[in-house]
PDB file of N, CA, C and O in Angstrom, chain B, residues numbered from 101:
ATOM      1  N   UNK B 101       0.892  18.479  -1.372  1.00  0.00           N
ATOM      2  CA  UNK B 101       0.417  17.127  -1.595  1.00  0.00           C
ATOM      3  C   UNK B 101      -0.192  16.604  -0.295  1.00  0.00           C
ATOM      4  O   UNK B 101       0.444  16.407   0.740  1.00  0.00           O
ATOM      5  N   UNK B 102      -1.302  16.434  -0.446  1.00  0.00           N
ATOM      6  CA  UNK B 102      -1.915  15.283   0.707  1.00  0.00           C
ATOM      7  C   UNK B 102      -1.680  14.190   0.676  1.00  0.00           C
ATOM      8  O   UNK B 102      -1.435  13.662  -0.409  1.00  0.00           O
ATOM      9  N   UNK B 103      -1.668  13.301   2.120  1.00  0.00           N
ATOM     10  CA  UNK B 103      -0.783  12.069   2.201  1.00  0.00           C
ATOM     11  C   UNK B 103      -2.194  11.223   3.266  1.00  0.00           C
ATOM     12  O   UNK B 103      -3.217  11.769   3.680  1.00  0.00           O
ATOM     13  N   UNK B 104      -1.949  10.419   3.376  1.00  0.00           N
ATOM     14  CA  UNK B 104      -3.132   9.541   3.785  1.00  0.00           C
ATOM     15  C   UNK B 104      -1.955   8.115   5.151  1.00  0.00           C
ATOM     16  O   UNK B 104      -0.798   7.900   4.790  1.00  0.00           O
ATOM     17  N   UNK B 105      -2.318   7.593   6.112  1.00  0.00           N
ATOM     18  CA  UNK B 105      -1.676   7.273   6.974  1.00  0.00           C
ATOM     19  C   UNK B 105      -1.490   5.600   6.677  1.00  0.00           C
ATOM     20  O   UNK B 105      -1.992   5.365   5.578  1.00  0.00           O
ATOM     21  N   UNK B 106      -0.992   4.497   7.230  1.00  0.00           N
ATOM     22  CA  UNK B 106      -1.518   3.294   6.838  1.00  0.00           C
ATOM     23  C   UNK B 106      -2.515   2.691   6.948  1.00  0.00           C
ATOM     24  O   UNK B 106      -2.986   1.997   6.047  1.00  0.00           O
ATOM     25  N   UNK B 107      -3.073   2.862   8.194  1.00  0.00           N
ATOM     26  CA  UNK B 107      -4.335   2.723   8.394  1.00  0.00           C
ATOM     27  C   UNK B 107      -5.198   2.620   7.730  1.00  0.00           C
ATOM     28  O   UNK B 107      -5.810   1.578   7.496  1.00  0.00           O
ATOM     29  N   UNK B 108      -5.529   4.314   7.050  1.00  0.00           N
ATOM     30  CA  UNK B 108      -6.228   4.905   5.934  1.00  0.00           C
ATOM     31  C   UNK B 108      -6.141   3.834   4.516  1.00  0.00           C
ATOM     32  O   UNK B 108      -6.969   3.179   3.883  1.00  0.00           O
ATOM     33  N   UNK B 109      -4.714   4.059   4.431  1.00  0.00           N
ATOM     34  CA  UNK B 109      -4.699   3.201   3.030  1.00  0.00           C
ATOM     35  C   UNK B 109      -4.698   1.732   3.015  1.00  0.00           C
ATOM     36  O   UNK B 109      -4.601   1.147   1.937  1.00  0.00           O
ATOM     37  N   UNK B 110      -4.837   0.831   4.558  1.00  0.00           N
ATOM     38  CA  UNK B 110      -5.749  -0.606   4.710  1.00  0.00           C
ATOM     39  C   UNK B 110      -6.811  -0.556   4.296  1.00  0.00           C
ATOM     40  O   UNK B 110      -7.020  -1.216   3.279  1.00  0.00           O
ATOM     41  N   UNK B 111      -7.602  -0.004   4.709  1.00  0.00           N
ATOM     42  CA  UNK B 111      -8.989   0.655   4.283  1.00  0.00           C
ATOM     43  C   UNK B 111      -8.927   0.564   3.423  1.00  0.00           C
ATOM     44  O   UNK B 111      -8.794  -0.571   2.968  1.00  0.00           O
ATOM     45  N   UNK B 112      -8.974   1.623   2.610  1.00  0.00           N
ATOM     46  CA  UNK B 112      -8.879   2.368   1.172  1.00  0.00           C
ATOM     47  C   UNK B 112      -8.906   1.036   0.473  1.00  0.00           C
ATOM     48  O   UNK B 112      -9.955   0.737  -0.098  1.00  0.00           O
ATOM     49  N   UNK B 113      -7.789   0.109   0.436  1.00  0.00           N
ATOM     50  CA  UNK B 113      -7.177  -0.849  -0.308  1.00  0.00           C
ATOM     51  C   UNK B 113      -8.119  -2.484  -0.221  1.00  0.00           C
ATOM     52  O   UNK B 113      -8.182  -3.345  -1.098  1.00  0.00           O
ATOM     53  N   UNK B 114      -8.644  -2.484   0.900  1.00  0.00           N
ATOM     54  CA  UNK B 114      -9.252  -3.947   1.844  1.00  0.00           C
ATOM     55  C   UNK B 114      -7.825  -4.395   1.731  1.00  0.00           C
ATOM     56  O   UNK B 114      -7.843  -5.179   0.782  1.00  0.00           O
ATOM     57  N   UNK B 115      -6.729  -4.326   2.138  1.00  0.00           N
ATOM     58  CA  UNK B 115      -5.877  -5.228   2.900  1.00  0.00           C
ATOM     59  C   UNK B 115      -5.507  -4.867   4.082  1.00  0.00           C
ATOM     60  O   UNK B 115      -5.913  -3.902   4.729  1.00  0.00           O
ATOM     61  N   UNK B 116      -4.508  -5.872   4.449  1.00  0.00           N
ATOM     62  CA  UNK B 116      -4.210  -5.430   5.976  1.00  0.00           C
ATOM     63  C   UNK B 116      -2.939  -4.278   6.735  1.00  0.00           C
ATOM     64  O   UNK B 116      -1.824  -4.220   6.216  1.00  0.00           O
ATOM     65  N   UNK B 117      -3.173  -3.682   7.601  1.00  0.00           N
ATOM     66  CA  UNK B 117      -1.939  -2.656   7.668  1.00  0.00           C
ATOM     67  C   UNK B 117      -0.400  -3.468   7.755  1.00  0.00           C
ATOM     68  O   UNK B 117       0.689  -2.981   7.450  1.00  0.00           O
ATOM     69  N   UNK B 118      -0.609  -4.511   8.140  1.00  0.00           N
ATOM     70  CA  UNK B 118       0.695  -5.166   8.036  1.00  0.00           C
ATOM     71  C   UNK B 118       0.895  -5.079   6.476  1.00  0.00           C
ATOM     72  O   UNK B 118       1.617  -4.180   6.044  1.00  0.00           O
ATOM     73  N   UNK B 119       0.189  -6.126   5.449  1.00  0.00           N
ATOM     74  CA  UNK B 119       0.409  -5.805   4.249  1.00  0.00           C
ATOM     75  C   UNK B 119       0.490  -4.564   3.730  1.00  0.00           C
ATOM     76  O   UNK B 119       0.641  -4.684   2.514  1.00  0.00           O
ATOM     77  N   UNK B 120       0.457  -3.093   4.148  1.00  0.00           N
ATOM     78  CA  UNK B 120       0.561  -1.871   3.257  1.00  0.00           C
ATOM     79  C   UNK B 120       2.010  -1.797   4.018  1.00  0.00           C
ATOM     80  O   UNK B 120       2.960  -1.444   3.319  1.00  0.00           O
ATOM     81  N   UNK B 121       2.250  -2.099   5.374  1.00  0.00           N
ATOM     82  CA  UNK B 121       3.402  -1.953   5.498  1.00  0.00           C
ATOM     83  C   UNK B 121       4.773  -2.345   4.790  1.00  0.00           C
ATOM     84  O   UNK B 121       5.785  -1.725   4.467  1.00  0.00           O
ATOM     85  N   UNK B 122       4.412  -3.435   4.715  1.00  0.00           N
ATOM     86  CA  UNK B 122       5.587  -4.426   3.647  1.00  0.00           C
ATOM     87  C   UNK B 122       5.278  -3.575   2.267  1.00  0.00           C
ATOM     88  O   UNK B 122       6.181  -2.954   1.706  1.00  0.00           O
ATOM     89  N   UNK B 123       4.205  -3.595   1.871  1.00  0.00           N
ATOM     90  CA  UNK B 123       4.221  -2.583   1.026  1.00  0.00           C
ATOM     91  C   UNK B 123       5.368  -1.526   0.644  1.00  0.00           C
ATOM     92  O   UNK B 123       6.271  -1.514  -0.193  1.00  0.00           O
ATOM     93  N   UNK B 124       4.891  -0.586   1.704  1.00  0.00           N
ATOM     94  CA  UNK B 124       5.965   0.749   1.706  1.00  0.00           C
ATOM     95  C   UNK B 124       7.644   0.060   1.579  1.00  0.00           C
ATOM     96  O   UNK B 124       8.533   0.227   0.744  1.00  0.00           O
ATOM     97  N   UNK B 125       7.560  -0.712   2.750  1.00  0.00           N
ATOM     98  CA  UNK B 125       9.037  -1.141   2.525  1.00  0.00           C
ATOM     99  C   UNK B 125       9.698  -1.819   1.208  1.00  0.00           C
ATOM    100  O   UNK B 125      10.879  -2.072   0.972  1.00  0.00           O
ATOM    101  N   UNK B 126       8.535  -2.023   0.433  1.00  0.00           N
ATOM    102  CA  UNK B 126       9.665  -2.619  -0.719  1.00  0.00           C
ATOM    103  C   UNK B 126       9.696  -1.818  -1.467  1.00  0.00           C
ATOM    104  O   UNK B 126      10.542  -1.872  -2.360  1.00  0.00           O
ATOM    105  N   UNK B 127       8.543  -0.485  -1.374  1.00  0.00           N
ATOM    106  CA  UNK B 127       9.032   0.814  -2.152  1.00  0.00           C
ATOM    107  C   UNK B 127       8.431   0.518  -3.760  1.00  0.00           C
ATOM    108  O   UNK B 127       9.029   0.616  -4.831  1.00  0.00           O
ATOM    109  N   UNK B 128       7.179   0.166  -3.507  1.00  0.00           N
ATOM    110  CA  UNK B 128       6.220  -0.156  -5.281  1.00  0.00           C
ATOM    111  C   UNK B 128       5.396   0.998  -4.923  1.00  0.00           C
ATOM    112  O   UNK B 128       4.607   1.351  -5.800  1.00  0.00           O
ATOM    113  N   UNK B 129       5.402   1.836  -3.557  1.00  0.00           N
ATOM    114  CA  UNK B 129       4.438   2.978  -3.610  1.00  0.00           C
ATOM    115  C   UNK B 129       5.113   4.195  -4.388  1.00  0.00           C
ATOM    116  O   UNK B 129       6.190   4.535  -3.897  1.00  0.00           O
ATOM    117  N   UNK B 130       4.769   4.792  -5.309  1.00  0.00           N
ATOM    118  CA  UNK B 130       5.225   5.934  -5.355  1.00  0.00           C
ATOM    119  C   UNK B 130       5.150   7.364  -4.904  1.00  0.00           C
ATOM    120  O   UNK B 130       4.111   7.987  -5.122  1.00  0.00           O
ATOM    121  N   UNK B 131       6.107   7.910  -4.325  1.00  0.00           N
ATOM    122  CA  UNK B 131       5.502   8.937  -3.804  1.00  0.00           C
ATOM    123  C   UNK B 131       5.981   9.031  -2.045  1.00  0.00           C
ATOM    124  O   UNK B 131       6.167  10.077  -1.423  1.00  0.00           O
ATOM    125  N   UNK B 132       6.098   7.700  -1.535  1.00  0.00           N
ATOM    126  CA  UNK B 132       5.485   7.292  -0.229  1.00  0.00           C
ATOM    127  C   UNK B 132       6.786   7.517   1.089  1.00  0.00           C
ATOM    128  O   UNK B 132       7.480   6.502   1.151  1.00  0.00           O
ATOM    129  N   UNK B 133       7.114   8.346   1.858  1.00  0.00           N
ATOM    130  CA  UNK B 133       7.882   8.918   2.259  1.00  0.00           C
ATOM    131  C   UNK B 133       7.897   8.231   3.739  1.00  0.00           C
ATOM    132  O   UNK B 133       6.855   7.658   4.057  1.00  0.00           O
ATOM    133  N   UNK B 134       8.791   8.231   4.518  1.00  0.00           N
ATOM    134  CA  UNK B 134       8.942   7.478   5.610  1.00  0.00           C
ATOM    135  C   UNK B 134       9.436   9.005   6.664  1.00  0.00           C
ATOM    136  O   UNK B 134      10.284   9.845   6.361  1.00  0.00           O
ATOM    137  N   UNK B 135       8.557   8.957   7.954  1.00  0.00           N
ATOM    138  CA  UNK B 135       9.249   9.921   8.759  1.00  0.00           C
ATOM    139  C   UNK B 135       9.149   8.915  10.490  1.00  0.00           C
ATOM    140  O   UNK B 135       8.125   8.491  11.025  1.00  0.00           O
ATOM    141  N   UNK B 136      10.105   8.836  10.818  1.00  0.00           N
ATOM    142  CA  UNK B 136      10.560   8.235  11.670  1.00  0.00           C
ATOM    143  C   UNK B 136      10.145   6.974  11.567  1.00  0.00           C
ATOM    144  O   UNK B 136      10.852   6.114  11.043  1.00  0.00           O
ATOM    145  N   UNK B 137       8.999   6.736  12.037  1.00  0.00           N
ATOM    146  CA  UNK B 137       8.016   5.016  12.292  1.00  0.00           C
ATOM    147  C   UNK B 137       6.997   5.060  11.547  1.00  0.00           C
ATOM    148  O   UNK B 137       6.491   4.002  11.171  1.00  0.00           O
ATOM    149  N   UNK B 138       6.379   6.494  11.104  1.00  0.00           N
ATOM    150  CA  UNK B 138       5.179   6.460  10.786  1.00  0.00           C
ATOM    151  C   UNK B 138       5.443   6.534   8.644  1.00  0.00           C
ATOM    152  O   UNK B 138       6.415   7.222   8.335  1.00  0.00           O
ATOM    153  N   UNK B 139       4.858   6.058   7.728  1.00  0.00           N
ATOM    154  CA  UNK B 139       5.064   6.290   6.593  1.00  0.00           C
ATOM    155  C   UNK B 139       4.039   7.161   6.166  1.00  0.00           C
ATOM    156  O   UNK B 139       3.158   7.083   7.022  1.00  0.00           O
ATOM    157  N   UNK B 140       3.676   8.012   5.213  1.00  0.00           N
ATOM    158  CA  UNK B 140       3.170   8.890   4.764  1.00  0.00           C
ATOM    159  C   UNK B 140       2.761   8.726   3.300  1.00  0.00           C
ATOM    160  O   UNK B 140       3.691   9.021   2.550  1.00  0.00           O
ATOM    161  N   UNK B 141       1.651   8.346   2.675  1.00  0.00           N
ATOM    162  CA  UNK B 141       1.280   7.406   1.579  1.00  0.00           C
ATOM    163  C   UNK B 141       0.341   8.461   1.027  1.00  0.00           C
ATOM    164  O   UNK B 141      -0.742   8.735   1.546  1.00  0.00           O
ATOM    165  N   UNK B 142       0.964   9.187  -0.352  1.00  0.00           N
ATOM    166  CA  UNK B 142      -0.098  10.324  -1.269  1.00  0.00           C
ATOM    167  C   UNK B 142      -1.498   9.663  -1.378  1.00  0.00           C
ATOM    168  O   UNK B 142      -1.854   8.518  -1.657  1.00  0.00           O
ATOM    169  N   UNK B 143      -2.110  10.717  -1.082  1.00  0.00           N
ATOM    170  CA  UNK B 143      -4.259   9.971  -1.126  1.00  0.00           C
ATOM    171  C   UNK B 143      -4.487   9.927  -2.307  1.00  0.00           C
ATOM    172  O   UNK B 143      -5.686   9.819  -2.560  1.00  0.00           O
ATOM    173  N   UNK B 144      -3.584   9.980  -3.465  1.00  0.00           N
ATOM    174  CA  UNK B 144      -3.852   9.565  -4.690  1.00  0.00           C
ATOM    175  C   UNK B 144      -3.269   8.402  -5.053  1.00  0.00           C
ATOM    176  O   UNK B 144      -3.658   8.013  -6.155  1.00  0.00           O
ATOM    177  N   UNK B 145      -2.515   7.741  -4.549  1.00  0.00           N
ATOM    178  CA  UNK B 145      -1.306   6.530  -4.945  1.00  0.00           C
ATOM    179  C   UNK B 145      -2.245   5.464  -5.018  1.00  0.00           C
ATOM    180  O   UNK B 145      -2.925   5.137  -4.045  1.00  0.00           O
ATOM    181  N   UNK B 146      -2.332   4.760  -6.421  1.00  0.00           N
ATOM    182  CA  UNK B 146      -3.171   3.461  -6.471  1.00  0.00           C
ATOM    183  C   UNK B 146      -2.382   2.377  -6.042  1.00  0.00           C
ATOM    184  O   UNK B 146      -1.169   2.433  -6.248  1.00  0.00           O
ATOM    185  N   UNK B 147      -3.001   1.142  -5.332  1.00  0.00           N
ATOM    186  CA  UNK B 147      -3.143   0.082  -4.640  1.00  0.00           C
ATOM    187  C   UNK B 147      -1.846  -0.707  -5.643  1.00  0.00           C
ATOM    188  O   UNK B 147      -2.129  -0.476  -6.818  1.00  0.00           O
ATOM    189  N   UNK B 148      -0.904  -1.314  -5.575  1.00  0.00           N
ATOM    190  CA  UNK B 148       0.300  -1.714  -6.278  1.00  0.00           C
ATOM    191  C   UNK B 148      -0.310  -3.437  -6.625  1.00  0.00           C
ATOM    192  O   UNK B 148      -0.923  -4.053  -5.754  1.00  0.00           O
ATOM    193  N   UNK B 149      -0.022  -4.049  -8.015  1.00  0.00           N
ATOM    194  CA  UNK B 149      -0.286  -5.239  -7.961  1.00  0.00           C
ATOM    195  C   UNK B 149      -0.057  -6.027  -6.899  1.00  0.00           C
ATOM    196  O   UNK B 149       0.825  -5.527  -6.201  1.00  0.00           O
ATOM    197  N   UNK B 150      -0.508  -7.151  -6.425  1.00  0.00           N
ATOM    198  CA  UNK B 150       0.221  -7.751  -5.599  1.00  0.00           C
ATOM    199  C   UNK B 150       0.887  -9.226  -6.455  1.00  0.00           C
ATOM    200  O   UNK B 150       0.419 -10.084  -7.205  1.00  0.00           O
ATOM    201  N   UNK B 151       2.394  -8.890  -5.770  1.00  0.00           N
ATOM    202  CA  UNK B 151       3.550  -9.850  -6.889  1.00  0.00           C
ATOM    203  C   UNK B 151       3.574 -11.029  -5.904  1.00  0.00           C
ATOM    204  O   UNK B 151       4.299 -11.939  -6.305  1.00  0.00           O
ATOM    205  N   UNK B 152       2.952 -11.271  -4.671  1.00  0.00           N
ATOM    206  CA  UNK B 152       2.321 -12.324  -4.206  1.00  0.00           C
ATOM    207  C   UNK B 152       1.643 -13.515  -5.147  1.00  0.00           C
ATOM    208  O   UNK B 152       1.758 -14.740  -5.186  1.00  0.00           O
ATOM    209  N   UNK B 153       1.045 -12.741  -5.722  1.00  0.00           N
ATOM    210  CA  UNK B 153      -0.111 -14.119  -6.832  1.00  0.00           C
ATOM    211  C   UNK B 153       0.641 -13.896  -8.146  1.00  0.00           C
ATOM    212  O   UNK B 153       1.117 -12.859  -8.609  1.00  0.00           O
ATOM    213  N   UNK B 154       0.615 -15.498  -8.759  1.00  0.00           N
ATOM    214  CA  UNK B 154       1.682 -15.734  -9.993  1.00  0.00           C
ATOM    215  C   UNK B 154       0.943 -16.206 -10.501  1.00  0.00           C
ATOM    216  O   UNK B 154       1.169 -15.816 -11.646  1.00  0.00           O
ATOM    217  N   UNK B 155      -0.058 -16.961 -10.570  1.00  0.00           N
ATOM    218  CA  UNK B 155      -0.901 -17.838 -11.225  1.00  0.00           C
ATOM    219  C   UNK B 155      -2.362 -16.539 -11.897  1.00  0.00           C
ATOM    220  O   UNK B 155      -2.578 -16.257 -13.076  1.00  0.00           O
ATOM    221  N   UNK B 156      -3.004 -16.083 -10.827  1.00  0.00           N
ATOM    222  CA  UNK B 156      -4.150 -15.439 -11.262  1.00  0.00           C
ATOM    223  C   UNK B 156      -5.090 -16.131 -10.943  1.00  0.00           C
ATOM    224  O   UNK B 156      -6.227 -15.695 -11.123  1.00  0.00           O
ATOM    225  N   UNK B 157      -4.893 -17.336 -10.412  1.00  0.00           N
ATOM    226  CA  UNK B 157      -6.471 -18.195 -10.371  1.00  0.00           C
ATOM    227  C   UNK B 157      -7.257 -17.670  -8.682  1.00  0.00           C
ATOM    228  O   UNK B 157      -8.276 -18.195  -8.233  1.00  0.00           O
ATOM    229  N   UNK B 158      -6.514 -16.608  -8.027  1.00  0.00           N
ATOM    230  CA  UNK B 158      -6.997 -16.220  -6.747  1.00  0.00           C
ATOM    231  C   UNK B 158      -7.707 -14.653  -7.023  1.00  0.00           C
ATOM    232  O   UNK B 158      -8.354 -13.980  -6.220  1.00  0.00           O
ATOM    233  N   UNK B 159      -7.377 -14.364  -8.317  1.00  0.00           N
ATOM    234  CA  UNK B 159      -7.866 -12.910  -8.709  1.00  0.00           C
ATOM    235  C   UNK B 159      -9.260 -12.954  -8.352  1.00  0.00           C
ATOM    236  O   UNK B 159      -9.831 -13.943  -8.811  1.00  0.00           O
ATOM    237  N   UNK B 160     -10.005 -12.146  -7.644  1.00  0.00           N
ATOM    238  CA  UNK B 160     -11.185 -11.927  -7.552  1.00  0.00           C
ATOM    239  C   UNK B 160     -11.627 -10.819  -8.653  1.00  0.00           C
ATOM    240  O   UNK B 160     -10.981  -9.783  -8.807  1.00  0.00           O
ATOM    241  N   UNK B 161     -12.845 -11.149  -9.440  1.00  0.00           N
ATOM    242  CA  UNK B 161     -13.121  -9.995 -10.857  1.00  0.00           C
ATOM    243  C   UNK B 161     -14.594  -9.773 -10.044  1.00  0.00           C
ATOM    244  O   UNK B 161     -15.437  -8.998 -10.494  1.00  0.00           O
TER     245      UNK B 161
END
C-alpha cells in the first residue's frame, strides 16, 4: 500500500496541515497509521466530511 505524508494530503484536500492533522487524530481516516510524529495517510483515502459545518450554508458546490 502506498501512503502519502500530511503535507501531501493538505494539498490533495485544499485544507490546512494543521486541519489533516486533527484529522488523523480523531481517526475518520481510514487506513491512516501513526509512526512516531509523522502519520502515514493511504494515497487513496478520500477527504472525510467535515463534522465542523452543521448547517451546509458554507458548502461550496
Amino acid at each position: 500500500m502506498e501512503y502519502m505524508t500530511i503535507k501531501e494530503a493538505a494539498k490533495k484536500w485544499g485544507v490546512s496541515i494543521r486541519r489533516v492533522q486533527t484529522i488523523c487524530n480523531e481517526g475518520t481516516i481510514p487506513g491512516v497509521v501513526k509512526f512516531g510524529h509523522a502519520w502515514a495517510i493511504p494515497k487513496d483515502a478520500e477527504k472525510p466530511v467535515d463534522k465542523r459545518i452543521k448547517s451546509g450554508r458554507y458548502i461550496k458546490g
